[in-house]
C-alpha positions in Angstrom: 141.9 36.5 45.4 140.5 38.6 48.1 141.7 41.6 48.6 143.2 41.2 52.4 144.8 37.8 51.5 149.2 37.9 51.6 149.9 38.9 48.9 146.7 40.7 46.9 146.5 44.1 45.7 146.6 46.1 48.9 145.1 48.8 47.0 141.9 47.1 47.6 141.1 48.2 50.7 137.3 49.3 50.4 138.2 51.8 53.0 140.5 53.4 50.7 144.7 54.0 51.3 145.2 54.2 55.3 148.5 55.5 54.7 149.7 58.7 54.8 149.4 59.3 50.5 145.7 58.8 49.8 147.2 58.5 46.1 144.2 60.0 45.0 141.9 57.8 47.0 138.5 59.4 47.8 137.9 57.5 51.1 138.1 59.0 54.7 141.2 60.2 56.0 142.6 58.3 58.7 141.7 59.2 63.0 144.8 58.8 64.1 146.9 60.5 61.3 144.4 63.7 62.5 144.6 63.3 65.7 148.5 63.0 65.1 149.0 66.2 63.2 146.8 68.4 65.3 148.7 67.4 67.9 151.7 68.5 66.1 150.4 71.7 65.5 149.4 72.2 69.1 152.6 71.3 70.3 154.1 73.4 67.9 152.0 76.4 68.9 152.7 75.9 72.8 156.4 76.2 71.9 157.4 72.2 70.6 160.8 71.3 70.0 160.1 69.1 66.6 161.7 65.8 67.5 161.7 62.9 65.7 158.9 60.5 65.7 160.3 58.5 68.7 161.0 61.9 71.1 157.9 63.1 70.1 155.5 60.3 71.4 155.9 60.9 75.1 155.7 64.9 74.4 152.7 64.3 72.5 151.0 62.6 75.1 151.7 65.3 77.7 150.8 67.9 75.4 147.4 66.4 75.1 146.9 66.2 78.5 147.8 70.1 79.0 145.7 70.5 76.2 142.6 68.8 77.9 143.1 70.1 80.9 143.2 73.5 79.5 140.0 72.9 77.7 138.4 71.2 80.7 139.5 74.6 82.8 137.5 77.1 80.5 135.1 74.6 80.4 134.6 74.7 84.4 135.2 78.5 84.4 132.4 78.7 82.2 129.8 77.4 83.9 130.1 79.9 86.3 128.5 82.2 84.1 124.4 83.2 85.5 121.9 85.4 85.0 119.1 87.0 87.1 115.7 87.9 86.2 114.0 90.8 87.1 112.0 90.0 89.7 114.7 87.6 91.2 117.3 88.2 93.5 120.7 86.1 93.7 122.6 84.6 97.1 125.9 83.6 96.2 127.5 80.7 98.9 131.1 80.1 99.0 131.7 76.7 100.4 127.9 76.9 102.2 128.2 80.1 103.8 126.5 83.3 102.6 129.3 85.4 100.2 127.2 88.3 98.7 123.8 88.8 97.5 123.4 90.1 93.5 120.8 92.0 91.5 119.4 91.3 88.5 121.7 91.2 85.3 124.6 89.1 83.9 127.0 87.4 86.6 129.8 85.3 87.2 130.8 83.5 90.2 133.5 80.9 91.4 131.9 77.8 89.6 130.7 74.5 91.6 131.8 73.6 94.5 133.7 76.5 95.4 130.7 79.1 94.7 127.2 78.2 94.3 124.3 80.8 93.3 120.4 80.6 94.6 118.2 82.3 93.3 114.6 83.4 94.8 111.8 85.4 93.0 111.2 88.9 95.5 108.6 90.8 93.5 105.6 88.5 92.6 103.3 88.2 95.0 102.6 84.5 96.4 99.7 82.5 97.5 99.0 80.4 100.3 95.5 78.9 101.3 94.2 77.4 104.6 91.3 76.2 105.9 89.9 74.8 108.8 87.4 74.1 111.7 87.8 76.6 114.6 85.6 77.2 117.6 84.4 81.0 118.4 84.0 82.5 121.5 80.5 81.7 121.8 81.3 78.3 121.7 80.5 77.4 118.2 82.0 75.3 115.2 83.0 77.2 112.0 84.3 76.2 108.3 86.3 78.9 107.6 89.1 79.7 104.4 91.4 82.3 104.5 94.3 83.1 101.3 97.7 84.6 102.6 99.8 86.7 99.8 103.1 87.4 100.0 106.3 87.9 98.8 109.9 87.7 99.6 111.6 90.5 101.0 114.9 89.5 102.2 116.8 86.9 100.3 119.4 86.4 103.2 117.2 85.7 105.5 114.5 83.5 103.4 117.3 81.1 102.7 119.4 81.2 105.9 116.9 82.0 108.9 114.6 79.2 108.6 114.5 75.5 107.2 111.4 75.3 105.5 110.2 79.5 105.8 106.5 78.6 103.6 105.8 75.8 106.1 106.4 78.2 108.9 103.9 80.8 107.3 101.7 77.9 107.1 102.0 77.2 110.7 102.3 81.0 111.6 98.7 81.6 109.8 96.7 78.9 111.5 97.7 80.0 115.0 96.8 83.6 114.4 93.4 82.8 112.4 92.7 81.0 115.3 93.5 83.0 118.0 91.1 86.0 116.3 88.2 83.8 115.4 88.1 82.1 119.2 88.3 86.4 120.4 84.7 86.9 118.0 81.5 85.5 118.2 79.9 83.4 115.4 77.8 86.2 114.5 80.7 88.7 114.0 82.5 86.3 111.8 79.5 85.5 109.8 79.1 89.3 109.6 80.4 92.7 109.8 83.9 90.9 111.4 85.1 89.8 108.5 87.5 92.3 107.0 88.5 93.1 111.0 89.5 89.5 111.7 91.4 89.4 108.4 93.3 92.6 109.0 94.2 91.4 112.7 95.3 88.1 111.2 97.2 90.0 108.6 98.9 91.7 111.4 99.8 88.7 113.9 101.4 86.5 110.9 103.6 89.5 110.2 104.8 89.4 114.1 105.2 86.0 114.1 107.3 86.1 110.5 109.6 89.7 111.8 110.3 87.1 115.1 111.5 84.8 113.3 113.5 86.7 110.7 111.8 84.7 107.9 112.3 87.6 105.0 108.6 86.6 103.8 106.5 90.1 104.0 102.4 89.2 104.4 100.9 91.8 101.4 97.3 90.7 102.2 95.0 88.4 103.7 91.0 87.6 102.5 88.7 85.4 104.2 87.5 83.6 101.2 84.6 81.5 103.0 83.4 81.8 106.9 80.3 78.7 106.9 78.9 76.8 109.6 79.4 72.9 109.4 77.3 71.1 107.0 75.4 69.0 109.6 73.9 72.4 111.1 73.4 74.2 107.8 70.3 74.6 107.9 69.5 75.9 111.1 71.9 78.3 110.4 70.4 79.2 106.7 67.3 79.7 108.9 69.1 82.5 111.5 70.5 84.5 108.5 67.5 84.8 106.5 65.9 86.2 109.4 69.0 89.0 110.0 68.1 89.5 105.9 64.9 89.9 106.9 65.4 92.3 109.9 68.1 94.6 107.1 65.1 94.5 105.1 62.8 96.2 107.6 65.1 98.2 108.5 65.9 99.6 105.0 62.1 100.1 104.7 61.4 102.1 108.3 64.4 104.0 107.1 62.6 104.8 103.3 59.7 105.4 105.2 60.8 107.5 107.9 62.7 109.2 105.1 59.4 109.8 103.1 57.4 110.5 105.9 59.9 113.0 107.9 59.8 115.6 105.5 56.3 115.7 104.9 55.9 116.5 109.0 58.5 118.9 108.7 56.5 120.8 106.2 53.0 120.5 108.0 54.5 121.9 110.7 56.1 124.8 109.6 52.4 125.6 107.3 51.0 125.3 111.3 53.0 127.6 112.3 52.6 129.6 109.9 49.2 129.8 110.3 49.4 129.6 114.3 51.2 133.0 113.3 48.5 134.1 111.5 45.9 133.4 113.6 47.4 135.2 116.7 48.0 138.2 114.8 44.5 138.2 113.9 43.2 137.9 117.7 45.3 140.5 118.2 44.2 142.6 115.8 40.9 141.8 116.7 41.2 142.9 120.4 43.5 146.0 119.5 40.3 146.7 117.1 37.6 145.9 119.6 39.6 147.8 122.7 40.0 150.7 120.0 36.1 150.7 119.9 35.3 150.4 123.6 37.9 153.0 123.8 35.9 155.1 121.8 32.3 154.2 122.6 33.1 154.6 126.4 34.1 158.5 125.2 30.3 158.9 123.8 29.1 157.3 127.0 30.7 159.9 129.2 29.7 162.7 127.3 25.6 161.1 126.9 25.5 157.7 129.2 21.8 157.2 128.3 21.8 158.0 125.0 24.5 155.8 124.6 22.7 152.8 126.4 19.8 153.1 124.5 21.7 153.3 121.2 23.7 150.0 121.8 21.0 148.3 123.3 18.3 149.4 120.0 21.6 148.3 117.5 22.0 144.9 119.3 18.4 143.9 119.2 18.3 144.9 115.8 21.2 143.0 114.8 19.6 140.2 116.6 16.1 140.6 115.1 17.1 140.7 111.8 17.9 137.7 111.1 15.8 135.6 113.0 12.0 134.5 112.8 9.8 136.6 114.3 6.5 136.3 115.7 4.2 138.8 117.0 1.5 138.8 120.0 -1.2 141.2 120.8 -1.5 140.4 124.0 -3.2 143.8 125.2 -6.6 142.2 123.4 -7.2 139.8 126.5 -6.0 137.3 128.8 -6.1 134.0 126.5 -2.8 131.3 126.6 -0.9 131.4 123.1 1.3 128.2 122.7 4.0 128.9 121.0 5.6 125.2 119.6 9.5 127.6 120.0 11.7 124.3 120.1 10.0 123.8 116.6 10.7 127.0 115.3 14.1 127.3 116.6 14.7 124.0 114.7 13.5 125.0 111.9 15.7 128.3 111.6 18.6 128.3 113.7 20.4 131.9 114.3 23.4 132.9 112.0 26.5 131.5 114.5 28.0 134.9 113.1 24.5 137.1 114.3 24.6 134.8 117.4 28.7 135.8 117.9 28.0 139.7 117.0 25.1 139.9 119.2 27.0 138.3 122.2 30.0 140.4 121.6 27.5 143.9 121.8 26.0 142.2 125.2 28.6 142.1 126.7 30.0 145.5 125.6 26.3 147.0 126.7 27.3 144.8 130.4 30.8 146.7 130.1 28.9 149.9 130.7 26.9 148.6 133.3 23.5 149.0 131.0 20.6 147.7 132.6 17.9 146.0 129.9 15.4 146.0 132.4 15.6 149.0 133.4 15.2 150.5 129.6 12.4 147.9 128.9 10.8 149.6 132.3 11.2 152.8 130.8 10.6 152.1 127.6 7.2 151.4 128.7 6.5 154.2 130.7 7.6 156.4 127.7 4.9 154.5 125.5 2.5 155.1 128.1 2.8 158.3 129.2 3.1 159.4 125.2 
């Protein structure tokens, strides 16, 4: 006989006793017999009357409900438990419109759809990149690549001011990267313009962003890349390796004239220095030589002829000693001598010094109005009359 058949052992029930006495069954208790009796106990707790099994059906069923409800309630209040990071910064909405703005931390708020929180990071630093063709002043085509950062810095206004605010930074950048690079010639971009047009780019967005009341703040922007389009490369590869170029000369007049410079500097002061020199020694030269006519002009006052004679007799000898001399009888008759002198003053030229000292005393002996004549004249008649 099977075990659910009229009649059969309803102890057979592989499921075990379903009633109430288990009678020392092992098998599962029964759902509803839990269900029932923590019900019981709830409504017991809340403050339940104990009815029979009829009165208490109904009450069950509300309690269950409250119950339910009561869980469903913590539930929802709950879930309006948040946190905020660090670097974050939340807007709290109360039925869409802005309620208050919280730090970071633990917070609760009026769960959804009363309250609703957004949150928005306001420390780390953002990156945006553009590039484009633009057209400088000078009417020519550039590549150029620039890379905004920046970072929140009013919550408020980032979510309320503008629909989309990184779309309007987007649009905000292009317009003021070309406003600066159709101000500057290719060259200037290409060159020492680069940091200038990135700082007056920096600058416009910024306007444009504070007019709007976006709450983005620009931290920096870097021209990564200013090129000239690829079907003109070339030409232009050809125009800056000749600015190289020119740098490079420059950089080696500039070593040069820096090698060079203080050389001069130094071969001029040693020409002063002996410009110096030489003056003072002209000038102790003519104090000597004034001294001397000074003196010898007191001798020829006190014996003029003697005086004459000396000077004269000391330059000839001065002369004459150092020179080749030749001497001519010429009292023995009236023959010609040829004398070959361009030879022998080849041969032997006077000592420039001699030649100087002797020239000096000439004119010295002319100084004093001495007449060589005059003592050759008398020289003679000395001779003779001796």
């Amino acid at each position: 006989m099977a075990w659910n058949e009229p009649g059969g052992n309803k102890n057979k029930d592989p499921w075990g006793n379903r009633g109430g006495n288990n009678n020392g069954n092992d098998g599962p208790p029964d759902l509803d017999e839990l269900f029932k009796k923590f019900m019981d106990k709830l409504n017991g707790l809340l403050g339940g009357s104990g009815r029979g099994s009829k009165g208490s059906s109904s009450g069950s069923n509300k309690t269950a409900i409250i119950t339910l409800a009561i869980i469903g309630l913590i539930v929802w209040l709950f879930t309006g438990t948040y946190k905020i990071g660090e670097a974050e910064r939340g807007v709290v909405l109360r039925f869409g419109a802005h309620a208050y703005t919280v730090e970071s931390g633990l917070h609760w708020h009026i769960p959804t759809p009363i309250e609703k929180v957004l949150k928005v990071d306001v420390s780390n630093i953002h990156e945006y990149s553009l590039n484009g063709t633009m057209l400088t002043q000078d009417q020519n085509i550039i590549d150029i690549e620039i890379t905004v950062q920046y970072q929140v810095g009013s919550a408020e206004d980032y979510f309320f001011n503008m629909r989309n605010p990184v779309r309007t930074l987007a649009e905000a950048s292009e317009s003021a990267l070309r406003q600066h690079v159709g101000r500057s010639t290719m060259d200037y971009v290409f060159g020492d313009g680069r940091e200038d047009i990135a700082l007056s780019t920096q600058e416009t967005i910024q306007q444009i962003l504070e007019s709007y009341k976006s709450g983005l703040q620009i931290v920096r922007v870097n021209m990564q890349e200013a090129k000239p389009p690829e079907e003109v490369k070339a030409a232009f590869d050809d125009v800056t390796k000749a600015v190289e170029d020119e740098d490079k000369l420059k950089n080696q007049a500039e070593a040069y004239r820096n090698e060079v410079l203080p050389t001069a500097r130094g071969e001029s002061a040693q020409m002063l220095e002996q410009a110096k020199a030489y003056k003072q020694e002209v000038v102790a030269r003519a104090e000597g030589d004034a001294q001397r006519f000074t003196s010898l002009y007191t001798e020829y006052r006190k014996a003029p002829v003697i005086t004459r004679d000396r000077m004269y007799i000391e330059t000839v000898e001065s002369v004459l000693s150092q020179t080749s001399k030749i001497m001519v009888d010429v009292d023995g008759g009236n023959s010609m001598i040829y004398l070959p002198l361009d030879k022998m003053l080849d041969n032997k030229e006077i000592n420039p010094s001699t030649r100087q000292r002797a020239g000096r005393l000439i004119n010295d002996a002319r100084s004093t109005n001495f007449d060589t004549g005059n003592f050759d004249s008398r020289s003679s008649r000395s001779r003779g009359t001796r």
